[in-house]
N, CA, C and O atoms as a GROMACS GRO file, in nm:
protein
  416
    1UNK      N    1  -0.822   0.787  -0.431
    1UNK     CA    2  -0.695   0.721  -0.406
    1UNK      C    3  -0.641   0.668  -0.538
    1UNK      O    4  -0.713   0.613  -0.621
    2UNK      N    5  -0.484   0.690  -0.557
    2UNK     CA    6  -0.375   0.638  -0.679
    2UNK      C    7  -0.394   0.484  -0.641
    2UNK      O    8  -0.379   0.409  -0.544
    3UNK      N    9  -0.453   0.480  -0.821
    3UNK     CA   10  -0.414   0.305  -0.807
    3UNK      C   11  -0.263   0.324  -0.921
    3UNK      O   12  -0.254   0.389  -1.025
    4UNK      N   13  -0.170   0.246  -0.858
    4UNK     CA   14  -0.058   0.247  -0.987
    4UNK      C   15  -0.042   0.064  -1.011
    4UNK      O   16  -0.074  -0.037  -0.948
    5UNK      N   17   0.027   0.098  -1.141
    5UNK     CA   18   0.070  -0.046  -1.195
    5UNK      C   19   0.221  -0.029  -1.238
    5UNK      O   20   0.293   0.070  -1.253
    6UNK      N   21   0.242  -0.174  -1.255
    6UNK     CA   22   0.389  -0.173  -1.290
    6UNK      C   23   0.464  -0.039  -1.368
    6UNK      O   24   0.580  -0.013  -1.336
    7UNK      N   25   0.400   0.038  -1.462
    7UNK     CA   26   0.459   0.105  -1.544
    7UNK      C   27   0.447   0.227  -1.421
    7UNK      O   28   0.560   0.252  -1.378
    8UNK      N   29   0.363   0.292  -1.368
    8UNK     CA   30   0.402   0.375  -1.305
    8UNK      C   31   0.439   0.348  -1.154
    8UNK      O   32   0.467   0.439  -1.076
    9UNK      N   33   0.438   0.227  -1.124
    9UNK     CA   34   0.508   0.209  -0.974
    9UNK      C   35   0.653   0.322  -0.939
    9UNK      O   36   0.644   0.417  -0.861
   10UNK      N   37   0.753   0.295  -0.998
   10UNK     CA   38   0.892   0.347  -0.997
   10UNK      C   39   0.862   0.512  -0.984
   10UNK      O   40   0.896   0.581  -0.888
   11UNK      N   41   0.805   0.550  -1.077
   11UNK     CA   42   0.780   0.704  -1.068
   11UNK      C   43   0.650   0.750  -0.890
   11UNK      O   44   0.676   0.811  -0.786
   12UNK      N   45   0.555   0.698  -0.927
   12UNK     CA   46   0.498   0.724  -0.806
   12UNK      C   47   0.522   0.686  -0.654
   12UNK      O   48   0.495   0.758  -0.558
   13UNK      N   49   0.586   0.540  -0.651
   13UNK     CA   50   0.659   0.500  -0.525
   13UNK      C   51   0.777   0.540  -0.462
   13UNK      O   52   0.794   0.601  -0.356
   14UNK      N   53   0.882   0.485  -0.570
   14UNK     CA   54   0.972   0.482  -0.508
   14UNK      C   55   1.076   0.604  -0.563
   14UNK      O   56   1.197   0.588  -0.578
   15UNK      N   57   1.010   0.718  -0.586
   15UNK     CA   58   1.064   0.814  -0.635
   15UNK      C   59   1.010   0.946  -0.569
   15UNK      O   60   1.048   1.057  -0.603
   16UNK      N   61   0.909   0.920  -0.462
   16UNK     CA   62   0.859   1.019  -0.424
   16UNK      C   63   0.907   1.054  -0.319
   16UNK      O   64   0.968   0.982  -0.240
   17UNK      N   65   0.874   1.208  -0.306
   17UNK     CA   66   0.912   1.243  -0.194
   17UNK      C   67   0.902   1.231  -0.041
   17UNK      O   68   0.982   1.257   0.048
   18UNK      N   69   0.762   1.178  -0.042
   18UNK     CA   70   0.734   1.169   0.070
   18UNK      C   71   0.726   0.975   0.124
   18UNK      O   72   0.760   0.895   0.037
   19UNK      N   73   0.698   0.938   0.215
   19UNK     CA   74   0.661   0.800   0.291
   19UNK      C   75   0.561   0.771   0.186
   19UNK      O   76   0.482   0.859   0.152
   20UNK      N   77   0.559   0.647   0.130
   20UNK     CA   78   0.436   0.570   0.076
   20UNK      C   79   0.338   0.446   0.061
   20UNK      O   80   0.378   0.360  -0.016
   21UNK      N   81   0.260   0.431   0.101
   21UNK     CA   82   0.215   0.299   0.146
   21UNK      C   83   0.138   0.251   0.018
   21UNK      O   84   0.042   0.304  -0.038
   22UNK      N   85   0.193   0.158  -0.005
   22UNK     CA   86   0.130   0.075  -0.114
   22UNK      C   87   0.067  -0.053  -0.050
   22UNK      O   88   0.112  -0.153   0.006
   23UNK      N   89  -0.077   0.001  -0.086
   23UNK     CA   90  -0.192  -0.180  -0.078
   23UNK      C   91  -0.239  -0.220  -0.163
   23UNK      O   92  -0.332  -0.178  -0.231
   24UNK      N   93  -0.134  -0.371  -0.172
   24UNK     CA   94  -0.138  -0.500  -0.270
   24UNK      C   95  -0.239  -0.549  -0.242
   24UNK      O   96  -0.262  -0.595  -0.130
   25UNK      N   97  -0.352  -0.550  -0.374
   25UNK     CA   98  -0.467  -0.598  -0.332
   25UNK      C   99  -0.526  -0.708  -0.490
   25UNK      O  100  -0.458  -0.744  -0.586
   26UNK      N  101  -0.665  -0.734  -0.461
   26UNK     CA  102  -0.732  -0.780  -0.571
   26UNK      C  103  -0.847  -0.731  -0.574
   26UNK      O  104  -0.875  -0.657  -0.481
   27UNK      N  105  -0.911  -0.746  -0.640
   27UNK     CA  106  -1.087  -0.738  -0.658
   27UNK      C  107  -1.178  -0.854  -0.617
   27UNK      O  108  -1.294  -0.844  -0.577
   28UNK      N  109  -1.114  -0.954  -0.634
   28UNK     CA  110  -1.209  -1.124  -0.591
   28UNK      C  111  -1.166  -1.104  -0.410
   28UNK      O  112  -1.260  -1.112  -0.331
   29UNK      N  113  -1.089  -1.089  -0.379
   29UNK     CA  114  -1.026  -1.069  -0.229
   29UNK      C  115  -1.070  -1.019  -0.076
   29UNK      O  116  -1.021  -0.934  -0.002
   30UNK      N  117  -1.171  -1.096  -0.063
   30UNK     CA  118  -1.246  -1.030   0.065
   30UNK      C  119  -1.142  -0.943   0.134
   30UNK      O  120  -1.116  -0.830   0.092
   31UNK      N  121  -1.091  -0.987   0.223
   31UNK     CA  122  -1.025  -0.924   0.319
   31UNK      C  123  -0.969  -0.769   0.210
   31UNK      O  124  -0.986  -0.654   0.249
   32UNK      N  125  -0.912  -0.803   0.090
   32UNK     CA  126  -0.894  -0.660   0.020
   32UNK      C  127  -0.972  -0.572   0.040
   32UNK      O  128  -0.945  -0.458   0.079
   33UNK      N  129  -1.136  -0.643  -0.002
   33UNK     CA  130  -1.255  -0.574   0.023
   33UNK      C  131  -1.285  -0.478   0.090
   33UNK      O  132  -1.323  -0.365   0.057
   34UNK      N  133  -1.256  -0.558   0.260
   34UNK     CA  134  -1.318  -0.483   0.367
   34UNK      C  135  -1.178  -0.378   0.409
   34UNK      O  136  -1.218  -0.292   0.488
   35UNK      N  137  -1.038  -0.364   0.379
   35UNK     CA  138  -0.934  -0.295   0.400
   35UNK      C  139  -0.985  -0.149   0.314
   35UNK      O  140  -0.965  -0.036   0.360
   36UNK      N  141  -1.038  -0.171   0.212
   36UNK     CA  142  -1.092  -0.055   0.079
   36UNK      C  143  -1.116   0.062   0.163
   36UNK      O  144  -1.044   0.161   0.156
   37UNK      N  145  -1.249   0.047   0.269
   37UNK     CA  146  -1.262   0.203   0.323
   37UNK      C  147  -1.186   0.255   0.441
   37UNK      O  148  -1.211   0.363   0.495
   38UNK      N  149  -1.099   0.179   0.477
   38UNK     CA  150  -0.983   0.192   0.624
   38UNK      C  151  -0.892   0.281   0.542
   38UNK      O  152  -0.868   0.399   0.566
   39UNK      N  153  -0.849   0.215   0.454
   39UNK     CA  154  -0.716   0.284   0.366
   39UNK      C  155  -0.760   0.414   0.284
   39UNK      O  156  -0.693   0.517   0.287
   40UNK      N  157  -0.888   0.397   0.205
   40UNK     CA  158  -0.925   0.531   0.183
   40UNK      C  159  -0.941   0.638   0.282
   40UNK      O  160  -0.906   0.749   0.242
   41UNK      N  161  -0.994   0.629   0.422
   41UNK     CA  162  -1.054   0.719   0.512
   41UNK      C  163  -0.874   0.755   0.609
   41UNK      O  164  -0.863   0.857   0.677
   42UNK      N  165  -0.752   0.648   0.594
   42UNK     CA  166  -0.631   0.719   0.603
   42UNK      C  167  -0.605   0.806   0.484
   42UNK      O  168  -0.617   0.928   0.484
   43UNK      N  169  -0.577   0.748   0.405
   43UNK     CA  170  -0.506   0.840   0.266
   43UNK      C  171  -0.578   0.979   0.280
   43UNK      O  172  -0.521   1.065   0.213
   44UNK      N  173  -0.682   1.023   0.345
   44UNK     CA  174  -0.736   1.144   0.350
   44UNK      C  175  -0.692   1.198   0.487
   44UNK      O  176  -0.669   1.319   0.489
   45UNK      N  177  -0.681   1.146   0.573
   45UNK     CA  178  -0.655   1.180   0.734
   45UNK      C  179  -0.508   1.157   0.741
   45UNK      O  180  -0.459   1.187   0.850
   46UNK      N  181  -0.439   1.119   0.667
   46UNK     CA  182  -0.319   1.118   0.692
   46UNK      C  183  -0.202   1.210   0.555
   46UNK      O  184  -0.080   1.223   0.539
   47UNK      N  185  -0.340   1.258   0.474
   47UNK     CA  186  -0.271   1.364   0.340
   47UNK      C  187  -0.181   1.460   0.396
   47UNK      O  188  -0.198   1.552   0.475
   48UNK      N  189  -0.050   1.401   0.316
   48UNK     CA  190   0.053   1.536   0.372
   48UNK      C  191   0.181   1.477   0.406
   48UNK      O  192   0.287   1.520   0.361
   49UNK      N  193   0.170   1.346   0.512
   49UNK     CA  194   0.279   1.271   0.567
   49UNK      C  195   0.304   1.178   0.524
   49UNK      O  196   0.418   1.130   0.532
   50UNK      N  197   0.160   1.098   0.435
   50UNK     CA  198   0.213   0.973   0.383
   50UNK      C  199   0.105   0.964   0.257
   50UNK      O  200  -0.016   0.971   0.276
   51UNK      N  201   0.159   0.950   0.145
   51UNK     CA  202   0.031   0.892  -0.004
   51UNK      C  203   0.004   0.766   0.020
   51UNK      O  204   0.099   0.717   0.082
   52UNK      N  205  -0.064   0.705   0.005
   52UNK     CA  206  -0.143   0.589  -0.002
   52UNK      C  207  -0.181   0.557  -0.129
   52UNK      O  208  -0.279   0.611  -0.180
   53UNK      N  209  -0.081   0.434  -0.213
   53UNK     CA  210  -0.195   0.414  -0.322
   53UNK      C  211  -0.195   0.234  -0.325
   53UNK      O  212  -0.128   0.152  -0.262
   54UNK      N  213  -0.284   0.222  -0.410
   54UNK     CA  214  -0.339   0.059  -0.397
   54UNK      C  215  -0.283   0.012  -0.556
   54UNK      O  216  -0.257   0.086  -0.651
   55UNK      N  217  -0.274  -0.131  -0.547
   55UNK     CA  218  -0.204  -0.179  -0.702
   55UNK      C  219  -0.221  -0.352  -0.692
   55UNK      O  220  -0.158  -0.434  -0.625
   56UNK      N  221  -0.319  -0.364  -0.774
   56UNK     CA  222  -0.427  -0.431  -0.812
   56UNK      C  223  -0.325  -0.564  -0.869
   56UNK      O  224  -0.289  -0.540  -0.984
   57UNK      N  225  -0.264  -0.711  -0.811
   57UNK     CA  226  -0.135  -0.796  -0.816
   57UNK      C  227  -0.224  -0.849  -0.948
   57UNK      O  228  -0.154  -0.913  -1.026
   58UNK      N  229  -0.315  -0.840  -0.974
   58UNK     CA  230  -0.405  -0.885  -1.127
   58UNK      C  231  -0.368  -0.847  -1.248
   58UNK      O  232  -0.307  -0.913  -1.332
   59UNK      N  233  -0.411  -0.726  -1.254
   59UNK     CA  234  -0.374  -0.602  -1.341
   59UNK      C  235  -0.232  -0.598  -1.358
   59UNK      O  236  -0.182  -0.619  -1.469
   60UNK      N  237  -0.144  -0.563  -1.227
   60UNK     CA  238   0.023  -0.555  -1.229
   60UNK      C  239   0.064  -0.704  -1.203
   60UNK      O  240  -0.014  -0.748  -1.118
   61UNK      N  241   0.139  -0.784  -1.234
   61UNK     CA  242   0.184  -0.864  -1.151
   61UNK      C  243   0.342  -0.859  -1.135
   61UNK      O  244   0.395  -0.935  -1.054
   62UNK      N  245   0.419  -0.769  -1.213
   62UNK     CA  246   0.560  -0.805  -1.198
   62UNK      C  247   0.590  -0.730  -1.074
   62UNK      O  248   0.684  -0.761  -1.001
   63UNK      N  249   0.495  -0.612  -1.045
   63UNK     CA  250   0.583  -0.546  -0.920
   63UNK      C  251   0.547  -0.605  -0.792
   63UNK      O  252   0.611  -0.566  -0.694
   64UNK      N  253   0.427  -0.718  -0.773
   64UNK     CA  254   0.412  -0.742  -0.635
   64UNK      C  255   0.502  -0.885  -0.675
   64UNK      O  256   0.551  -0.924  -0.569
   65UNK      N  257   0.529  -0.945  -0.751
   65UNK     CA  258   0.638  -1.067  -0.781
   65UNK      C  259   0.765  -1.018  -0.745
   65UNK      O  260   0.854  -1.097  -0.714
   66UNK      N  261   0.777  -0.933  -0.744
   66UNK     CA  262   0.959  -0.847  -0.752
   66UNK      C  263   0.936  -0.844  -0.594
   66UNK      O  264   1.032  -0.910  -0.555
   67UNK      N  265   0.869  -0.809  -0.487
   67UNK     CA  266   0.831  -0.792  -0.350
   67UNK      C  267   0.807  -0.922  -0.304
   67UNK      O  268   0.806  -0.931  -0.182
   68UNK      N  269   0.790  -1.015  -0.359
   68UNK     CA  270   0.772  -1.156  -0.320
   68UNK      C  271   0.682  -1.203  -0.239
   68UNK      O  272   0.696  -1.283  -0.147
   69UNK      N  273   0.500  -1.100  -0.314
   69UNK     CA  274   0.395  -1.121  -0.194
   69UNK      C  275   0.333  -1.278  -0.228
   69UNK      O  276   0.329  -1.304  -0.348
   70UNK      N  277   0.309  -1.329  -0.183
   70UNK     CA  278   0.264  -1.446  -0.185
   70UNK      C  279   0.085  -1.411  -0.099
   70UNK      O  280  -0.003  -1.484  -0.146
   71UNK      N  281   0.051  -1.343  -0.021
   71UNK     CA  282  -0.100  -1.318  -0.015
   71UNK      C  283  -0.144  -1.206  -0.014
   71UNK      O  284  -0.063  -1.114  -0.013
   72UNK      N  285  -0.271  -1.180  -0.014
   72UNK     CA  286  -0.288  -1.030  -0.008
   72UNK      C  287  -0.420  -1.029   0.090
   72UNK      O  288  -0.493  -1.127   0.103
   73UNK      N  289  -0.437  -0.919   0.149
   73UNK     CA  290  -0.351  -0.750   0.118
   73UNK      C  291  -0.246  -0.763   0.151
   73UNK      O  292  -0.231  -0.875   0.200
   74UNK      N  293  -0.134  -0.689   0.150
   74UNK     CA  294  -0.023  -0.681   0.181
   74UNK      C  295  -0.010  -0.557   0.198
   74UNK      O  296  -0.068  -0.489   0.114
   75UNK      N  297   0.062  -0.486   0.300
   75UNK     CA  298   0.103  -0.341   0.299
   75UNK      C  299   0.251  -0.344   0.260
   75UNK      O  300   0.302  -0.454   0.284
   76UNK      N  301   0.328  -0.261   0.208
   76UNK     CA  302   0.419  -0.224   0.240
   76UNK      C  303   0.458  -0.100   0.229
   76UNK      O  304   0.446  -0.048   0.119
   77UNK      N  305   0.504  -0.036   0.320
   77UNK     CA  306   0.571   0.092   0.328
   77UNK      C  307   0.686   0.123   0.268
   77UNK      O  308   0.785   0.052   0.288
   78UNK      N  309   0.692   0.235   0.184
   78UNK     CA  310   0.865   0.296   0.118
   78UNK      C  311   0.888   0.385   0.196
   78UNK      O  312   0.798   0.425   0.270
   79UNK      N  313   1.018   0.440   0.200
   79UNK     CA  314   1.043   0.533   0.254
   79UNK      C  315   1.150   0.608   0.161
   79UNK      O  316   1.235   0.534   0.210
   80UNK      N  317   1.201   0.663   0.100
   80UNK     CA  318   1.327   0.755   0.019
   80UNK      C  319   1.348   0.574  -0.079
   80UNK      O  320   1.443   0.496  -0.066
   81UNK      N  321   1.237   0.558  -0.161
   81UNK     CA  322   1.265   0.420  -0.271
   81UNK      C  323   1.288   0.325  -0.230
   81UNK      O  324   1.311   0.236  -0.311
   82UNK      N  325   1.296   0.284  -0.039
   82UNK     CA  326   1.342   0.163   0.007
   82UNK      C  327   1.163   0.101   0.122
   82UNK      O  328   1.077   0.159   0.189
   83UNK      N  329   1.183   0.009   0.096
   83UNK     CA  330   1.069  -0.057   0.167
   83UNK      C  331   1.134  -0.093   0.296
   83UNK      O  332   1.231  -0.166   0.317
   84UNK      N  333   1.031  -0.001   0.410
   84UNK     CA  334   1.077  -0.042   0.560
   84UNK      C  335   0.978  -0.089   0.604
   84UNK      O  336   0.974  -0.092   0.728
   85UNK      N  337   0.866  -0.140   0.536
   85UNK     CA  338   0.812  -0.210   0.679
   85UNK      C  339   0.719  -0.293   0.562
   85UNK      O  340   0.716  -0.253   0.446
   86UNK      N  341   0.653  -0.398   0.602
   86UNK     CA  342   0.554  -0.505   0.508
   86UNK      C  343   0.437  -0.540   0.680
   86UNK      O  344   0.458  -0.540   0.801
   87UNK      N  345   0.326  -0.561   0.595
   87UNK     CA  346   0.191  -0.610   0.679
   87UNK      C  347   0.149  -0.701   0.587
   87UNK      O  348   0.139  -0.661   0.471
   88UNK      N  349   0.124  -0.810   0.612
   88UNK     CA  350  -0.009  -0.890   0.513
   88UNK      C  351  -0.126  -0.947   0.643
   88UNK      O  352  -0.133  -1.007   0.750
   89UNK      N  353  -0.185  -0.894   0.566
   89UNK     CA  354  -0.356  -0.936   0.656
   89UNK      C  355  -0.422  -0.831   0.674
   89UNK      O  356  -0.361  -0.725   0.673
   90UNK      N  357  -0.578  -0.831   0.697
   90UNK     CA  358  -0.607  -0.738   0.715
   90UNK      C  359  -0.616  -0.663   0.856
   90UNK      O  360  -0.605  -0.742   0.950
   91UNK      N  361  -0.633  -0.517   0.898
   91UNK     CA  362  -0.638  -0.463   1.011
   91UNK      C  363  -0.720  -0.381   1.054
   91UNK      O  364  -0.804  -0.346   0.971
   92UNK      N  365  -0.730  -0.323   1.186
   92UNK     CA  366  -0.870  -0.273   1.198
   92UNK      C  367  -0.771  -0.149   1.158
   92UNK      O  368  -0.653  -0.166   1.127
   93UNK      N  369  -0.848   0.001   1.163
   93UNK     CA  370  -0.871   0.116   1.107
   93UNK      C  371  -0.718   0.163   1.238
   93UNK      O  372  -0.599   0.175   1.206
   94UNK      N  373  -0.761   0.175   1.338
   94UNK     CA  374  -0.614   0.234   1.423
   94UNK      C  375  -0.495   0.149   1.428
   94UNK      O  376  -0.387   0.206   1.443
   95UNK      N  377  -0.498   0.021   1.416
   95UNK     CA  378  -0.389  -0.079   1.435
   95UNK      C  379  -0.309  -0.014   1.315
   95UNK      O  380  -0.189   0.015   1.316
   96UNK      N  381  -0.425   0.008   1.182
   96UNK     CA  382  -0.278   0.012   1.060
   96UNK      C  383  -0.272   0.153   1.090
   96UNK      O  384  -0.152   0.167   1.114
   97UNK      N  385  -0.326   0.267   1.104
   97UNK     CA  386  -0.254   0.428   1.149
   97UNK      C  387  -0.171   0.422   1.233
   97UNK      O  388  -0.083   0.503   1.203
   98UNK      N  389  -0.137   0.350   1.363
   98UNK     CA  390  -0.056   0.346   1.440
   98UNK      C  391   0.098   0.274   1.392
   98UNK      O  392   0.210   0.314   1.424
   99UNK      N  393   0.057   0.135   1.288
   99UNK     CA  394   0.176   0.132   1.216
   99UNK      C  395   0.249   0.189   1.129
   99UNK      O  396   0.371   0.199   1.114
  100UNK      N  397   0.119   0.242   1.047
  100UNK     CA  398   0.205   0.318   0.969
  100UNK      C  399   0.273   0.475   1.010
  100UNK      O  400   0.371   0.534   0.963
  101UNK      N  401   0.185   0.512   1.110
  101UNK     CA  402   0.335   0.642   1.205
  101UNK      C  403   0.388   0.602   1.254
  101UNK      O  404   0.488   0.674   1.259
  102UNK      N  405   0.409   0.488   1.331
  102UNK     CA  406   0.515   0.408   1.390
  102UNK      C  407   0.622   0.388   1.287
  102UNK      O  408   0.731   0.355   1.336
  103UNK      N  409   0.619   0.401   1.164
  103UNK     CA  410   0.708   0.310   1.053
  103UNK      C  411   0.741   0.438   0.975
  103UNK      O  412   0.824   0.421   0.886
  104UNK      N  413   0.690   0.571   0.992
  104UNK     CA  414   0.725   0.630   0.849
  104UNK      C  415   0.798   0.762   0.965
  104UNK      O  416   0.854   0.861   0.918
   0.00000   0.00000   0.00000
């Protein structure tokens, strides 16, 4: 799975072609933690309809500041460069597949 940071957010997100779910995460961040193999085991089961990449608010901080996350994880979904849908918290494994085809 794409981890991007500020410099390549714009090109990989919100420029792509397809639906993209970006998870705002950390490394100290339990709940990030346990989201790690849910979101990897979609980004493979769901290759094709939607990319999945993760972006580390440590490492980047201007692009989850520009989104105005205040906790993490945070999901949010793009769709054609526009964000339609936001999650913060974590979820079990079908709750977030069902949102995110519900949303994209």
């Amino acid at each position: 799975m794409e981890i991007v940071n500020d410099t390549t957010f714009e090109a990989e997100v919100l420029k792509s072609d397809k639906p993209v779910l970006v998870d705002f995460f950390a490394t100290w961040c339990g709940p990030c933690r346990q989201m790690l193999p849910i979101v990897t085991e979609l980004s493979e089961e769901l290759e094709g309809q939607v990319k999945i990449v993760k972006m580390d608010v440590d490492e980047a901080p201007k692009t989850p500041e520009s989104y105005n996350i205040a906790s993490i994880p945070t999901l949010i979904l793009f769709k054609g460069g526009k964000d339609v849908a936001t999650h913060t918290g974590a979820l079990p494994k079908a709750e977030l597949k069902n949102w995110i085809l519900g949303n994209i």
